[in-house]
Short mmCIF file of the C-alpha atoms (twelve columns), coordinates in Angstrom:
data_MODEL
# 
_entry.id   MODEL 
# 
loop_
_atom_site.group_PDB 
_atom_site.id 
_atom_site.type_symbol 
_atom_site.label_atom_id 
_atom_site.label_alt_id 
_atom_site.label_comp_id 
_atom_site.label_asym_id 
_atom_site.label_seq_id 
_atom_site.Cartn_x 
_atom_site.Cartn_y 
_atom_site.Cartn_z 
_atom_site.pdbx_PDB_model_num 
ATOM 1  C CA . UNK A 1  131.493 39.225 290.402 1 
ATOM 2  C CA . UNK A 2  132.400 41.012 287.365 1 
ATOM 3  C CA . UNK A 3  134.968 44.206 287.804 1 
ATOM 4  C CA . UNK A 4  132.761 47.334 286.354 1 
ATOM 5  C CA . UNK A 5  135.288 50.195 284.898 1 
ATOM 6  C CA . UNK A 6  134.795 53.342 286.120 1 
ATOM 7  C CA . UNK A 7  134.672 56.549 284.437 1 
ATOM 8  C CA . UNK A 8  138.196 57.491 285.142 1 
ATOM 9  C CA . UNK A 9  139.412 54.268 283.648 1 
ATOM 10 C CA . UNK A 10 140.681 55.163 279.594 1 
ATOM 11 C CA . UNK A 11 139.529 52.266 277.497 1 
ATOM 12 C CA . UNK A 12 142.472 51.021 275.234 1 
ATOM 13 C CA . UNK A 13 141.409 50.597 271.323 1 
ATOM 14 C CA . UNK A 14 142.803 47.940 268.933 1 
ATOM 15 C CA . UNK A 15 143.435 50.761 266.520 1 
ATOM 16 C CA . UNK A 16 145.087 53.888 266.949 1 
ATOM 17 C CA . UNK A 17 143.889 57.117 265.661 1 
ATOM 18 C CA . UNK A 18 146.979 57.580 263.155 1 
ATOM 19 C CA . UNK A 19 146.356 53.957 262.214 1 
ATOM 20 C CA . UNK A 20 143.081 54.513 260.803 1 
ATOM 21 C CA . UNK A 21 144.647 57.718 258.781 1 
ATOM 22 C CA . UNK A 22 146.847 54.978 257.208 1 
ATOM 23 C CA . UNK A 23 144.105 52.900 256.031 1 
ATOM 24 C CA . UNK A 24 142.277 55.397 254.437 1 
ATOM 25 C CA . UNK A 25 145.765 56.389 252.577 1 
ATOM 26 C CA . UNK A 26 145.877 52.370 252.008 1 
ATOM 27 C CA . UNK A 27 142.216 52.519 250.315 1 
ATOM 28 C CA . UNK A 28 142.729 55.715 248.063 1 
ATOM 29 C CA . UNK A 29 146.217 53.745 246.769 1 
ATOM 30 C CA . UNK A 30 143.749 51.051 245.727 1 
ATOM 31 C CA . UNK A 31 141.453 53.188 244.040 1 
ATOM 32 C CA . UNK A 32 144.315 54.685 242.233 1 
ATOM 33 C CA . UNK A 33 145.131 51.241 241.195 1 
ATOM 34 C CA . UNK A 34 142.034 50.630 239.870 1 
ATOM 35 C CA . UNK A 35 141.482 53.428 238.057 1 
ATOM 36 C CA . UNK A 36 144.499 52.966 236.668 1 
ATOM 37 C CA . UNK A 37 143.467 49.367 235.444 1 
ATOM 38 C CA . UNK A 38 140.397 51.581 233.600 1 
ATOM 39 C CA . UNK A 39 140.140 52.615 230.123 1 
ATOM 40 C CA . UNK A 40 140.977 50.924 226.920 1 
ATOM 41 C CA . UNK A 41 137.433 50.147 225.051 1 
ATOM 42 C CA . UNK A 42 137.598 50.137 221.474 1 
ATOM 43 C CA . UNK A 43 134.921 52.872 219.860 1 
ATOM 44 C CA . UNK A 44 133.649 50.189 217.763 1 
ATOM 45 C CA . UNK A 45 132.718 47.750 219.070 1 
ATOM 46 C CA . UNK A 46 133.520 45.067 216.359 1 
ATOM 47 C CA . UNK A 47 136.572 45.961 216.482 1 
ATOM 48 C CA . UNK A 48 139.150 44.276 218.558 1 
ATOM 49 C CA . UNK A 49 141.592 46.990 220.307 1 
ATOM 50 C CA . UNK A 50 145.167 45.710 222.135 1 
ATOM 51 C CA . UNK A 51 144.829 48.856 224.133 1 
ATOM 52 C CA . UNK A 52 143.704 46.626 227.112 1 
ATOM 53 C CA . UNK A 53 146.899 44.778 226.611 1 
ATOM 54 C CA . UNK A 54 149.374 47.431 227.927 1 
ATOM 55 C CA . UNK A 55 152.053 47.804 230.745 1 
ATOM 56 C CA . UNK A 56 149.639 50.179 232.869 1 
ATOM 57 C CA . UNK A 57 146.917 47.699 232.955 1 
ATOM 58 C CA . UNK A 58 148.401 44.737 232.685 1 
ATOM 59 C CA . UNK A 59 151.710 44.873 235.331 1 
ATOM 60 C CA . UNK A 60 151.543 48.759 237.107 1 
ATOM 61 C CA . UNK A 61 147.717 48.507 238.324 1 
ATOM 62 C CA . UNK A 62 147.720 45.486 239.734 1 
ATOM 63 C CA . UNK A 63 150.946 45.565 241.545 1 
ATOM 64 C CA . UNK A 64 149.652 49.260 242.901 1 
ATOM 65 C CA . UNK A 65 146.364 47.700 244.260 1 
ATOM 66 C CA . UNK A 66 148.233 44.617 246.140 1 
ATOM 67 C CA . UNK A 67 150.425 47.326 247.441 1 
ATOM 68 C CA . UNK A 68 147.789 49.164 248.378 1 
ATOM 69 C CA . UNK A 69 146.042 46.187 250.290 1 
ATOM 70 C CA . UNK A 70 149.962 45.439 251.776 1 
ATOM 71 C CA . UNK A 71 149.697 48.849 253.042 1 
ATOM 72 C CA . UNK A 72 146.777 48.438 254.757 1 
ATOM 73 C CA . UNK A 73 147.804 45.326 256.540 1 
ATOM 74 C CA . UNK A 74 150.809 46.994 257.743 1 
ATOM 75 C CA . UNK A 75 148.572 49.784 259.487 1 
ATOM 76 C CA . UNK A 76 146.213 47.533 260.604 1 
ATOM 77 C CA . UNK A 77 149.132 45.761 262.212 1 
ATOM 78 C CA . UNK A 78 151.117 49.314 263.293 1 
ATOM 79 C CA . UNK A 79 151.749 49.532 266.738 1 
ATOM 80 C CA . UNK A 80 151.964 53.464 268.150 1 
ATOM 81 C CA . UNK A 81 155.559 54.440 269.467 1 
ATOM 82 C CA . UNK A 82 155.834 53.984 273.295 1 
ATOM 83 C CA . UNK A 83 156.313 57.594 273.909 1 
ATOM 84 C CA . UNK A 84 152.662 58.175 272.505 1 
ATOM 85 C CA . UNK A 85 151.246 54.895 273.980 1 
ATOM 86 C CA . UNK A 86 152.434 55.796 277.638 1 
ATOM 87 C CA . UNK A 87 151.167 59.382 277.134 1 
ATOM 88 C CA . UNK A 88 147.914 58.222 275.924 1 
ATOM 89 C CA . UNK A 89 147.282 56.043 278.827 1 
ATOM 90 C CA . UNK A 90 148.391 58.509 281.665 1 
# 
């Protein structure tokens, strides 16, 4: 038969509270990115503008929002130090 836990048992979660602080950090790095990708309409709009063209929206934006996803992986991945993992199961 099946082995029911009992109330005193602690039930171990994938992710760690402190982990999921990290992925919220990783998510507002990624809407930094994108907002910095924003911006750059022309106010006419027959008129071509090379404002989209520049270093913020073309290079720093996306390499902010990949390292915002890369940051997110890691905490998804982040294990807790053993000091906090044995204290947490005792």
């Amino acid at each position: 038969m099946a082995d029911k836990k009992t109330s005193n048992e602690k039930i171990d979660f994938p992710i760690w509270k402190d982990n999921y602080k990290y992925i919220l950090a990783g998510v507002g790095i990624i809407v930094i990115g994108f907002l910095l990708m924003s911006g750059g309409k022309s106010t006419d709009p027959n008129v071509f503008s090379q404002e989209i063209f520049s270093f913020r929206r073309i290079t720093l934006a996306p390499i902010v929002v990949v390292g915002g996803f890369a940051f997110i992986i890691w905490a998804i991945m982040r294990k807790p130090k053993s000091s906090s993992a044995e204290s947490k199961n005792e």
